[in-house]
Structures are given as structure tokens and as C-alpha cells.
C-alpha positions as CSV (number, residue, x, y, z in Angstrom):
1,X,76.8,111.7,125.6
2,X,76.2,115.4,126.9
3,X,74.0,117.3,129.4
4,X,72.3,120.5,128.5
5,X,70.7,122.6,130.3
6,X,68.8,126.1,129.0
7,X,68.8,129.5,130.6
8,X,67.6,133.1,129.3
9,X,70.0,136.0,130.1
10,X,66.7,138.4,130.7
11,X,64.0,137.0,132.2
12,X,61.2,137.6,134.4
13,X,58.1,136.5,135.9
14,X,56.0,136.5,133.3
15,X,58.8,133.9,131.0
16,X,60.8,134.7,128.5
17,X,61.3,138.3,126.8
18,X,61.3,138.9,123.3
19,X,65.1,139.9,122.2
20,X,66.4,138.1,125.2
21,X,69.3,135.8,124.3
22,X,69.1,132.1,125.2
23,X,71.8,130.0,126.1
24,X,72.2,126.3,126.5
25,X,75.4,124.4,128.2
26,X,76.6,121.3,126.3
27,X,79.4,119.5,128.0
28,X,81.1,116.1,127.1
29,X,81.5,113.4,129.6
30,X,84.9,111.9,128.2
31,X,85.0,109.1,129.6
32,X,81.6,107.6,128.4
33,X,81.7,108.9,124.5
34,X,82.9,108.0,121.5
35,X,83.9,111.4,120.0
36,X,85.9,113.1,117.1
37,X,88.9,115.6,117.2
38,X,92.4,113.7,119.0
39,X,92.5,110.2,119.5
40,X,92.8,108.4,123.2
41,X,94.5,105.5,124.6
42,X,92.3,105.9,127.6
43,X,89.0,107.0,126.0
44,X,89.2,105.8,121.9
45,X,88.5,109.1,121.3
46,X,87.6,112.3,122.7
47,X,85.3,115.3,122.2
48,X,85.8,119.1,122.0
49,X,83.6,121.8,121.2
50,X,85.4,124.1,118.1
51,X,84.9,127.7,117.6
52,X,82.8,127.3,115.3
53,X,80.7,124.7,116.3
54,X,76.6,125.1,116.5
55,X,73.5,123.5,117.2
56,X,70.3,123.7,115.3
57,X,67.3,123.3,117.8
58,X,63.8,122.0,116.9
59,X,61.6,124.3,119.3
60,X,57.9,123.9,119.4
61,X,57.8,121.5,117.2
62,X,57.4,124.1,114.1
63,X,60.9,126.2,114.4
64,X,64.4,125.7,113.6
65,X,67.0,127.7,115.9
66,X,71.2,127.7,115.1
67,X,72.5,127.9,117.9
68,X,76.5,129.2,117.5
69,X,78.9,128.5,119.9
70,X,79.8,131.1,122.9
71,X,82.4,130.2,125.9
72,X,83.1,127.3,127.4
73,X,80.5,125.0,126.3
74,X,77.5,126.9,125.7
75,X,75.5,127.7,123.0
76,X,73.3,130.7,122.3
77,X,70.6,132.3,120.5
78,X,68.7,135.3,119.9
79,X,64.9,133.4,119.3
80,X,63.1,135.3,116.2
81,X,60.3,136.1,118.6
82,X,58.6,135.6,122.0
83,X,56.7,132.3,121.0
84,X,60.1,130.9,119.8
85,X,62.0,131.9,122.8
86,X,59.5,131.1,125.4
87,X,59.5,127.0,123.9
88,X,63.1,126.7,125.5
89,X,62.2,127.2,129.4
90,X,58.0,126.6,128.8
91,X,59.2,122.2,129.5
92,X,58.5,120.9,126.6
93,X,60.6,118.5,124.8
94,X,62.9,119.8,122.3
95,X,65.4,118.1,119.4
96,X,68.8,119.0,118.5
97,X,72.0,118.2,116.3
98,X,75.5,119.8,115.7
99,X,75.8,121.6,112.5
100,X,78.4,124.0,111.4
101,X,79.4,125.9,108.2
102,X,82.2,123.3,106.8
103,X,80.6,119.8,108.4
104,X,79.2,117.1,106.1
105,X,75.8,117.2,107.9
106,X,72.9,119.5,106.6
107,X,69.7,120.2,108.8
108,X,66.1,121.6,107.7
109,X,62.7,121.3,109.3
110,X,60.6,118.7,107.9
111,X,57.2,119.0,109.0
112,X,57.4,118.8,112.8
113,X,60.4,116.8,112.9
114,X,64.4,118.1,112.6
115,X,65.6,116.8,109.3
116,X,69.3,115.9,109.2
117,X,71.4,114.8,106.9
118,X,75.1,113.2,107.0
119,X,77.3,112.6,103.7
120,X,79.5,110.5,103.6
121,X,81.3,111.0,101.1
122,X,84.5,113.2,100.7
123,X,86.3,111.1,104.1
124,X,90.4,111.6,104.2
125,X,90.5,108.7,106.7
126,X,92.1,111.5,109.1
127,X,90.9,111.1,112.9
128,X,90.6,114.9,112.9
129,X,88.0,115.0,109.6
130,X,85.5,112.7,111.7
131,X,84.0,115.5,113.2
132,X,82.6,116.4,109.7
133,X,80.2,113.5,109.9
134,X,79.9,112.7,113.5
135,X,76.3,113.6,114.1
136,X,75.1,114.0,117.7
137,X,71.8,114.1,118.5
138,X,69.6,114.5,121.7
139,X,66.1,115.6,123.2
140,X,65.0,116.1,126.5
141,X,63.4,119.6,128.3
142,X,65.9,122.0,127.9
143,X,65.3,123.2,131.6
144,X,66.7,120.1,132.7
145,X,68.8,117.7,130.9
146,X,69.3,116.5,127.8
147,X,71.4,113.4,126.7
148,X,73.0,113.5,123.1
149,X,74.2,110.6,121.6
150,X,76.3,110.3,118.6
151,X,74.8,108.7,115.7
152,X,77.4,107.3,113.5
153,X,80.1,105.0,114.2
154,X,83.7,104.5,113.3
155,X,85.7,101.9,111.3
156,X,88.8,102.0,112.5
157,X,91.5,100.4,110.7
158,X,94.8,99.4,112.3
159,X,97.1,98.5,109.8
160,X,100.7,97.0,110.6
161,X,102.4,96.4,107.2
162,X,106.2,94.4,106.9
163,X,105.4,95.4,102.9
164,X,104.8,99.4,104.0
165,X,107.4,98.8,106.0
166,X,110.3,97.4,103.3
167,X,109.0,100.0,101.0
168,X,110.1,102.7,103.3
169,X,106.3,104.2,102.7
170,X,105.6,107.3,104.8
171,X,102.3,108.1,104.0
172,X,98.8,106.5,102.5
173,X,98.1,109.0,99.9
174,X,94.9,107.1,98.8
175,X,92.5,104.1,99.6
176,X,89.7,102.3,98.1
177,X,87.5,99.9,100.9
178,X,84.9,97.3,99.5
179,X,82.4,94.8,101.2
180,X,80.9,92.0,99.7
181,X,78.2,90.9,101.5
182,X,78.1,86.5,101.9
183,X,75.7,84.7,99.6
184,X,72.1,83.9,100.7
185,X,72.9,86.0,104.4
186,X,71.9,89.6,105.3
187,X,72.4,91.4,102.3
188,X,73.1,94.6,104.8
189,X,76.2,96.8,103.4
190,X,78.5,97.9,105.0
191,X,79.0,101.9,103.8
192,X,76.9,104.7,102.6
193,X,77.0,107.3,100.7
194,X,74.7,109.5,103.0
195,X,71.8,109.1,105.7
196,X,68.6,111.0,106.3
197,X,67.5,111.3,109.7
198,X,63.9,112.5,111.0
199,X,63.9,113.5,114.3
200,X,60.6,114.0,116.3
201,X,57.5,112.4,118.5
202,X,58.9,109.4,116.1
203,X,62.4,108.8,113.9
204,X,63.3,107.4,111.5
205,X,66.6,107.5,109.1
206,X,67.1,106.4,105.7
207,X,70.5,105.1,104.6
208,X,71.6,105.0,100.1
209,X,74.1,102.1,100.1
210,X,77.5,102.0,98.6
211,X,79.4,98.9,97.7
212,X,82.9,101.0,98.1
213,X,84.1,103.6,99.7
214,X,87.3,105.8,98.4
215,X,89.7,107.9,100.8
216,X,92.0,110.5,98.6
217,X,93.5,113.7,98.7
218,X,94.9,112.4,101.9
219,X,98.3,112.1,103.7
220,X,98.1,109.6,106.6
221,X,101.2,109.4,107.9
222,X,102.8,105.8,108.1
223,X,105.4,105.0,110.9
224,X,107.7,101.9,110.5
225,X,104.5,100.1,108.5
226,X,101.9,101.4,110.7
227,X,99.1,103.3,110.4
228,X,95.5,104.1,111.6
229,X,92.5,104.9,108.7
230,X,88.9,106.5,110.2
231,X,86.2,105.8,108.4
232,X,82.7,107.3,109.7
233,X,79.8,104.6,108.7
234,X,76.3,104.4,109.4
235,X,74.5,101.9,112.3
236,X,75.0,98.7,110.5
237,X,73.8,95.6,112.4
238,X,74.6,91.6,111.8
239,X,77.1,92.2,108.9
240,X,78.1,88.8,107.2
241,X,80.3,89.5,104.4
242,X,84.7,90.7,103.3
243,X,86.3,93.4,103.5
244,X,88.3,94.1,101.0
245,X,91.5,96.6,100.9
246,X,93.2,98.8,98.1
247,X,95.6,101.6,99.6
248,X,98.4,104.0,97.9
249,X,101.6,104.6,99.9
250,X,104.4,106.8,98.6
251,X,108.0,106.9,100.3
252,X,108.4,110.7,99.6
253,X,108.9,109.9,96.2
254,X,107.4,107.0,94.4
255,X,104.0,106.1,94.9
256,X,103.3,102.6,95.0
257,X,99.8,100.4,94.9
258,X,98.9,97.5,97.6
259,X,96.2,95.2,98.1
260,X,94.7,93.3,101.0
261,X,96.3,89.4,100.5
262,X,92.9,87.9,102.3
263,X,89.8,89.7,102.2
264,X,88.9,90.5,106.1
265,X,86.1,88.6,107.0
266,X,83.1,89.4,109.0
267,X,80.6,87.0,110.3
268,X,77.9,88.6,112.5
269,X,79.2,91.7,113.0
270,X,77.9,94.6,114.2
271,X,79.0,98.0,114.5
272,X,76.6,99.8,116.8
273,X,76.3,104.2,116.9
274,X,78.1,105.4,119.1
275,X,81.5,102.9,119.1
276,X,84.5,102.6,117.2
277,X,85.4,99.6,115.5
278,X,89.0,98.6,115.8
279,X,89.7,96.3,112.7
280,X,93.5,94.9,112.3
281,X,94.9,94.7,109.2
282,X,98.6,93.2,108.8
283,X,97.8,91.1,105.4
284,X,98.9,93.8,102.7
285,X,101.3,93.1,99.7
286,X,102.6,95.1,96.3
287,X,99.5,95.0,94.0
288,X,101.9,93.6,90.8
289,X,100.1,96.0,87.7
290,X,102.8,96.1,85.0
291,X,100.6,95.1,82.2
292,X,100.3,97.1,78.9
293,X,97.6,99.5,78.1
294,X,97.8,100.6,81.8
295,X,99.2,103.7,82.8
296,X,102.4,105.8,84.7
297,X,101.4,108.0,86.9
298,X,102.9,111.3,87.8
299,X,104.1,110.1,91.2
300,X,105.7,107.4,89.3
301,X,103.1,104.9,90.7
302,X,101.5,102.6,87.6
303,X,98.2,100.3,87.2
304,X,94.5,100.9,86.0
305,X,92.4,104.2,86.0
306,X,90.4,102.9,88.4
307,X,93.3,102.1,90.8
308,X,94.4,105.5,90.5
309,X,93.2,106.3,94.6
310,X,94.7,109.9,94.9
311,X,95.3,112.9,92.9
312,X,98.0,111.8,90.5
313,X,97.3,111.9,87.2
314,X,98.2,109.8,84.1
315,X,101.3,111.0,81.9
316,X,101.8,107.9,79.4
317,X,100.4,104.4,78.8
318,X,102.5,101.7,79.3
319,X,103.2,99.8,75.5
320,X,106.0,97.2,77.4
321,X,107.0,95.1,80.4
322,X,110.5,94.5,79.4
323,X,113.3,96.8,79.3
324,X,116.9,96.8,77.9
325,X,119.6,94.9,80.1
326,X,121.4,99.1,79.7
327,X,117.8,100.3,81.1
328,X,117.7,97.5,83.7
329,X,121.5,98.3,84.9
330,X,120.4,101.9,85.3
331,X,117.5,101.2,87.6
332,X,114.7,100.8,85.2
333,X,113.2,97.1,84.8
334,X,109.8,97.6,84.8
335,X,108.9,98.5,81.4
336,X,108.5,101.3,79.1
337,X,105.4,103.9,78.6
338,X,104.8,106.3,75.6
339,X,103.8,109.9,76.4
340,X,100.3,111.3,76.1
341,X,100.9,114.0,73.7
342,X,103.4,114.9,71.1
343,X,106.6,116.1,72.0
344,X,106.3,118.3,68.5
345,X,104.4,117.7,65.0
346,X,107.2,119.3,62.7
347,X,111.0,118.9,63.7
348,X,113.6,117.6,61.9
349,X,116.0,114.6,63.3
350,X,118.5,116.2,62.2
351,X,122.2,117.2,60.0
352,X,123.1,114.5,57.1
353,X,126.5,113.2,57.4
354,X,127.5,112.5,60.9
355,X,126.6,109.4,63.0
356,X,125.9,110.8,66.8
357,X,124.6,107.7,68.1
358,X,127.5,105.8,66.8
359,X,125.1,102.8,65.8
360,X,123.9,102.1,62.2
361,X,121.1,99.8,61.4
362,X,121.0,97.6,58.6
363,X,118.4,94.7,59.1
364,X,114.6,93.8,60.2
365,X,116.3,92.2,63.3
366,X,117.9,94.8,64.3
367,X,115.4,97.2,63.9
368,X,113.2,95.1,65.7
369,X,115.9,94.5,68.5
370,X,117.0,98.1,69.3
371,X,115.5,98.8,72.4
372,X,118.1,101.7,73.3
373,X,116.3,104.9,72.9
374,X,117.4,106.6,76.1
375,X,121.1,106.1,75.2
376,X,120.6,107.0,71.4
377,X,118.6,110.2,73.2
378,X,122.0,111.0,75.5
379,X,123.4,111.8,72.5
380,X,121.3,113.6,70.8
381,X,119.7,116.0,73.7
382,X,120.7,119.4,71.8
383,X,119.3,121.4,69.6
384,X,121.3,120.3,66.8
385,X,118.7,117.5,66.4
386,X,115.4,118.8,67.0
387,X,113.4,115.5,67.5
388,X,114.9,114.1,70.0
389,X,115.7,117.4,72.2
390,X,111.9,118.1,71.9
391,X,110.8,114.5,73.5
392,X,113.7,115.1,76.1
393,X,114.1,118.6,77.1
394,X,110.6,120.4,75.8
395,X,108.2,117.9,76.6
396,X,109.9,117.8,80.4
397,X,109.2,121.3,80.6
398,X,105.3,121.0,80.2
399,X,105.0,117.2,81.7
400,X,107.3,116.0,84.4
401,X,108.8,113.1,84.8
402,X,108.5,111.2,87.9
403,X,111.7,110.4,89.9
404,X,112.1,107.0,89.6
405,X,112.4,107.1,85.9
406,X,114.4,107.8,82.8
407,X,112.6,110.6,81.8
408,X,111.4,111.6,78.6
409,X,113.6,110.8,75.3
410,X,112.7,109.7,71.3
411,X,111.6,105.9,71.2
412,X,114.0,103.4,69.2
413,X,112.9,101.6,65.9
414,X,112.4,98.2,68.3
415,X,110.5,100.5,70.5
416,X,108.5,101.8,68.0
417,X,107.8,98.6,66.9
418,X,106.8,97.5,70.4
419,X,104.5,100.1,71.0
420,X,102.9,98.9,67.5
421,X,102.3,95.3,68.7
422,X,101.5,95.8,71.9
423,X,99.5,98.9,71.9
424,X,98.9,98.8,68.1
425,X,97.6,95.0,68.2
426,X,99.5,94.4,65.3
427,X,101.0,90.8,64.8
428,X,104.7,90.6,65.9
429,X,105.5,88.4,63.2
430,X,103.4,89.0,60.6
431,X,104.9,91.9,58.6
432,X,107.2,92.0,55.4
433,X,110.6,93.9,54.7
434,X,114.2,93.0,54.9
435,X,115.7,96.4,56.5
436,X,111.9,97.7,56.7
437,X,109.3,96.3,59.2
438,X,105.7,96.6,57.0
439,X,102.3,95.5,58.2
440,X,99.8,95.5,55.3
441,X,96.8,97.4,55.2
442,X,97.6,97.6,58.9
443,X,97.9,101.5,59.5
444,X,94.1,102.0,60.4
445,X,93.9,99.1,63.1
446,X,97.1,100.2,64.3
447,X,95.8,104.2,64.5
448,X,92.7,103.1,65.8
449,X,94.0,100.8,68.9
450,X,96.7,103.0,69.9
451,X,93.7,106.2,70.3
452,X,91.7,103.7,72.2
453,X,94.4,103.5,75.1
454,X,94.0,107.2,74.9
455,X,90.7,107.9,74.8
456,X,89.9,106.6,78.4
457,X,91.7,109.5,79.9
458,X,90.2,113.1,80.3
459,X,89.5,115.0,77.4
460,X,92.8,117.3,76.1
461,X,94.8,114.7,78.0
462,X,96.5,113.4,74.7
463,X,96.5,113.6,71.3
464,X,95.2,111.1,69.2
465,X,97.2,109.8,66.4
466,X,95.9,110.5,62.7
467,X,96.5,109.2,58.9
468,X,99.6,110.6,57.2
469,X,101.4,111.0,60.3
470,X,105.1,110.5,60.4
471,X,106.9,109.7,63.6
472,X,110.6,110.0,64.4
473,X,112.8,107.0,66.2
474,X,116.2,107.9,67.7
475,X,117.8,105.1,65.8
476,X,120.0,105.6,62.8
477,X,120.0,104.0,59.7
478,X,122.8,102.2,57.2
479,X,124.4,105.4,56.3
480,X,124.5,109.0,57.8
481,X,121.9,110.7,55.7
482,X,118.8,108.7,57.0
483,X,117.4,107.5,60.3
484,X,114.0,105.5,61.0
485,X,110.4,106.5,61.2
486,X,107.0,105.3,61.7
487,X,104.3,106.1,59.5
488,X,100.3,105.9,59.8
489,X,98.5,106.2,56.3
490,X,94.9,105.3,56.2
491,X,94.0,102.1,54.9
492,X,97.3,101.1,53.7
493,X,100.1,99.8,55.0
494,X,101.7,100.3,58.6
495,X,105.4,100.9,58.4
496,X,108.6,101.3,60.4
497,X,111.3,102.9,57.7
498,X,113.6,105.2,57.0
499,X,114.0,108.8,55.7
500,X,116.2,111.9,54.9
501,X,117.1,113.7,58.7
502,X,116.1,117.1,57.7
503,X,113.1,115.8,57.2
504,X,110.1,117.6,59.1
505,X,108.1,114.7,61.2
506,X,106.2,114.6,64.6
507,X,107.8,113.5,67.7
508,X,106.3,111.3,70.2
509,X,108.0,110.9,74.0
510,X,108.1,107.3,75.8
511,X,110.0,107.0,78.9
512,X,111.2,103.7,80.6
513,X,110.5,103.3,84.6
């Protein structure tokens, strides 16, 4: 709450005189108010006046005055005319709300009542980006007092984490809040996405509903497991429902996924305008999203789109949750992920006659067991064989890779044939070939699932795989003149091969995490 009061800085007898400025003190009672800049162990927390702050003023019932913010705590205004000015010291009641140039809150007039609007939408979950939506409000004569009253209130959310904590997470870069309201109870909810407000002789406010609400493009900073989320919601009375909890914590380098173990559960709760609502949250564990057909993120975080609760952005989609016992010994036993674009659509493997890899090839098995890109890549990284330094070394230089990973390199044969069965939805068994790996008439329903991993993502993302198109693998063959290749031809037959190294084919990235 605040008092106002209302003065004119040229007056006389005869009231108020046209050009005159008015001004109108606003100070804060601290100890009585919830407000919205720093947080308070004595007060929850506590209200300044910025720089920039205003308030628009319904005056007379049929004018709108901004009000911008002088010294101290007052407010003023140079009235349009006479009849304007004269309605702030003539005792008649008048209506105000804070409104600046950045805040989430819009005002208009609307009849003979102040319209206001709060959106909700755009919230960090910062203490200091409360003041965006904290709405105050207030009436009274302005040659007296006036009480405002703040007409939101906050969800405050107190989380103490052992899993943030053995993670080493520093800050929650992203978070994603739903309530499910109980069966056959109030069907009240719980967020909005904004609320109108008529103020005037009568009010009234009108709330649009949201199931969830989604905090990004954040940084709250986490301390030994512990943090504090704001969340500015509208008046909501006898709640009866779960809370449930997605957040996205990253420990400087790795981003990482976790979800609420229990949904919080509210019986009759109500969180009343002016309060904070302190809600403790300690239940929180690694959401476990290695699945295929998800995706690796560019802070090396992985799961669904629609977990994706910050800024990063997809770089592959993940084709396995198994990797090599060499890929496991160097740190990476998660699975494997194949890049979103092509790496290149005409390079060579390589020179005939040598054997860089030092492996050679000779059966279905051990096509179909060679799972050792990255090393076959190691030895390959150079220019001499342009596939593989493409996928390693180009393709790094346009799309990162995160830094829990392996980095980009050419896929294996086994890879390759990975990425068609799990991606592909080709059978893992039911192919033909004896140091080949053939799927009949498969090449279509292979082309056409792997693009529909793909096609989720935002336009120019990727690029889609088409008929005719050849595809490198860093494994060599039986003899130093060929290595293996996948190839897509429409309506025929899916196959894993191989072919002459000089050989112009497209290469394709995957990179194990």
C-alpha cells in the first residue's frame, strides 16, 4: 500500500491554472507491502520507485493523465487543459495504476473507467522482472489520501535440490510449471496468460487461462542446489489441484533436464493479491530422455522439442542409446545423434591403395558390428580424405559441438546401419547380403522416416534426404581400393555397400555424447 496526496505548483484562489504542473507524492510503506525490485528477509519483498516509473490517472471520469516520475516519490503532470487539471484538487475521486514504457501492463480509457491490462507472459522467474507485471492500483481524493494496492500476487518457489546439487548446476536456464486442476473440484487454474481490469464507480477484471506457464531466456543462479523462481499470477482463490515441475539447469557447460518426482499438491489453496506465496520444492530428479528420434541440443542437453525450456537449439537427432565400449571409455555412453545437415554432397573418401584406419571389413556382421566411427575419423581428419575431414573439421566450423561430446566425425557402416533401423524403421534382421546389408524395396520407407525426424524442427534447419543419394561411412572395406556407403534409390532397394574411394558421395555428420 501507498499514500498520495496531490498539489499544483501554481495555484490560486480561483483553483487550478491552466499550464500549471500537478504533482502527486506516492510513498511505499515497506513494512506493510508486498512489492517488486530486491527481495527481504524482513519484509518478503520490497518496493522502490525507478526512474522511469509513471502513473496513468483517471481524472473526471472521461481523461487519462501519465503521470512520469520526478524526485523522491512524486509524480507529475502538465494537465492538457484547465478542466483536466482542476479534477485533481476539485475532491473528487480519482483511479490510478503504474505504467511505464518497458512493463507488461498497458492502460487505455474505457468508457468512464481506467482499463488495464497485465501480460503475463514473457516472466524470467527473476525477482527483479516482477515489477513488469506487478500492477498497483488505488483511488481515493487526490487532496487527501489514496491507498494503492497491488493486484497480482507471487508464486514463489523455493527449491532445495541434492540432484542440482550432485550435478554441480549453477544456474536454471529454463522452466516449464503446470497445474492440473483435481477431478469434479473447482476447475479454477492456476496461471494466466493476461488479465483485463476495469477500474471505475464499479470493477471488474477478466482473467484468459493457461494450463502452463514457461520461464526462458533466463539465468537464475543456483547455489549448492538452491534456488528461488518468481512467478507473478493472477488472484486465484480455493485452488484444488498439482503442481507440476520441469526445469533446465546447466553447470557452466552441459545443460541438463529435471522433473518434479511428485506433483506438489494443493488442496484449498489460495493465493490472495497482494501476498507472496512461498512453495518448497526439494523433490527434483534427472528427467532420463535418451530415446531415439529425440534430439541433442547445442548445450549438450538432449530430450523432446517440447522439453527444450531455453534458447538452445537442436543440432542432431539422436538414431542410438548405445555406444561403443572405446566411446564409453572416452566419456561418451549415452548414445549417438546424426547431424542435421550434410557435412558435404560431393567429396570423395578418399586415395586407393592405403588402409588409414588399419581395419578391413569382410562380412554382414562386421559391417553391422562396427560401431567405431570416431576412431576410424581420428585417422582420417585431413584433407587427404575429403569425407571424413568435411563431417569433422567443416561441419564444426558452421555447427558446434557441445562440450561434453565427441564432436562431429563420418558414421561407421554399423552406424549407418543403426541410424537405418532406428531412425529408418527398417527391420534389423530382415535384410539380405553376405558382405552387403540390403533391405528390399526398403529405400523409400527408409528416406521417408529418417525426413520425418527432420521435419519437426524449423524450416532450413536440415536437409532432407532424397532418392539417388549416396552416403559415405568411415569404415573400410576387404581391400584398399573400396570403403562402404549407403545408398537411397526410390522404390528399390535400401543398401549398405561398398564403392571405389575416389568416388564423389555426400557426407553426413553423427556425433556420440
Amino acid at each position: 500500500m501507498m499514500a498520495a496526496s496531490c498539489s499544483t505548483d501554481d495555484s490560486s484562489t480561483g483553483g487550478y491554472v491552466s499550464g500549471s504542473k500537478v504533482t502527486l507524492n506516492a510513498s511505499f510503506s515497506n513494512s506493510d507491502t508486498r512489492v517488486t525490485e530486491t527481495a527481504s528477509t524482513t519484509n518478503g519483498l520490497v518496493t522502490a520507485w525507478s526512474d522511469d516509473d509513471s502513473l496513468d490517472v483517471l481524472v473526471n471520469t472521461n481523461a487519462l493523465v501519465s503521470m512520469t516520475k520526478s524526485t523522491g516519490n512524486t509524480f507529475t503532470a502538465t494537465p492538457a487543459n484547465a478542466t483536466v487539471g482542476s479534477g485533481f484538487n476539485a475532491g473528487k475521486v480519482i483511479y490510478g495504476v503504474n505504467n511505464k514504457y518497458n512493463d507488461k501492463i498497458t492502460t487505455a480509457l474505457n468508457s468512464s473507467q481506467l482499463k488495464a491490462t497485465v501480460d503475463f507472459t514473457g516472466q524470467n522467474g527473476t525477482v527483479d522482472n516482477l515489477k513488469k507485471y506487478d500492477l498497483m492500483y488505488g483511488k481515493g481524493d487526490p487532496t487527501g489520501n489514496i491507498r494503492f494496492k497491488h493486484k497480482i500476487c507471487v508464486l514463489c518457489l523455493d527449491i532445495n535440490s541434492d540432484s542440482l546439487k550432485a550435478d554441480g548446476i549453477t544456474s536454471i536456464t529454463g522452466l516449464k510449471l503446470k497445474y492440473v486442476a483435481t477431478s469434479g473440484t473447482n476447475s479454477t487454474k492456476l496461471f494466466a496468460t493476461q488479465e483485463v481490469y476495469n477500474f471505475g464507480a464499479t470493477c471488474d477484471s477478466t482473467i484468459t487461462d493457461a494450463d502452463s506457464i514457461y520461464v526462458n531466456n533466463t539465468s537464475i543462479t543456483v547455489v549448492d542446489g538452491k534456488a528461488t523462481v518468481y512467478i507473478a499470477i493472477p488472484h486465484r482463490p480455493n485452488l484444488y489441484g498439482t503442481l507440476n515441475i520441469m526445469l533446465k539447469g546447466s553447470n557452466g557447460t552441459v545443460g541438463r533436464f529435471y522433473n518434479l518426482t511428485n506433483s506438489l499438491s494443493l488442496s484449498n489453496v489460495s493465493m490472495l493479491m497482494s501476498t507472496v506465496h512461498h512453495q518448497a520444492i526439494t523433490g527434483l530428479s534427472r528427467a532420463a530422455k535418451v530415446n531415439t528420434g529425440n534430439y541433442l541440443f547445442n548445450d549438450g542437453s538432449w530430450g523432446y522439442l517440447a522439453d527444450n525450456l531455453d534458447s538452445s537449439k537442436p543440432i542432431a537427432v539422436i538414431f542410438s542409446k548405445a555406444t561403443s565400449t572405446t566411446d564409453k571409455t572416452n566419456g561418451w555412453s549415452h548414445g549417438y545423434a546424426m547431424a542435421l545437415k550434410n557435412a558435404s554432397t560431393s567429396a570423395t573418401w578418399g586415395p586407393t591403395g592405403t588402409n588409414p584406419t588399419g581395419t578391413s571389413i569382410t562380412s554382414t556382421a562386421a559391417m553391422i558390428a562396427d560401431k567405431d566411427g570416431y576412431t576410424h575419423t581420428t585417422y582420417l581428419n585431413s584433407s587427404t580424405y575429403p569425407a571424413a575431414y568435411a563431417a569433422a573439421t567443416t561441419y564444426q566450423s558452421t555447427v558446434a559441438a557441445p562440450g561434453n561430446t565427441s564432436g562431429w566425425y563420418l558414421p561407421s557402416v554399423g552406424q549407418w546401419f543403426d541410424i537405418c533401423v532406428n531412425l529408418g524403421k527398417l527391420s534389423a534382421t530382415g535384410y539380405t547380403g553376405s558382405s552387403s546389408v540390403v533391405w528390399a524395396s526398403a529405400a523409400t520407407t527408409c528416406m521417408n522416416n529418417l525426413n520425418a525426424s527432420l521435419t519437426p524442427l524449423a524450416s532450413g534447419s536440415y536437409d532432407t534426404f532424397t532418392a539417388g543419394g549416396y552416403y559415405w561411412c568411415s569404415s573400410e572395406s576387404s581391400n584398399s581400393t573400396n570403403a562402404y556407403y549407403a545408398l537411397f534409390i526410390s522404390n528399390s532397394n535400401m543398401t549398405l555397400g561398398d564403392m571405389y574411394k575416389p568416388i564423389a558421395c555426400s557426407a553426413r555428420g553423427v556425433i556420440a555424447f
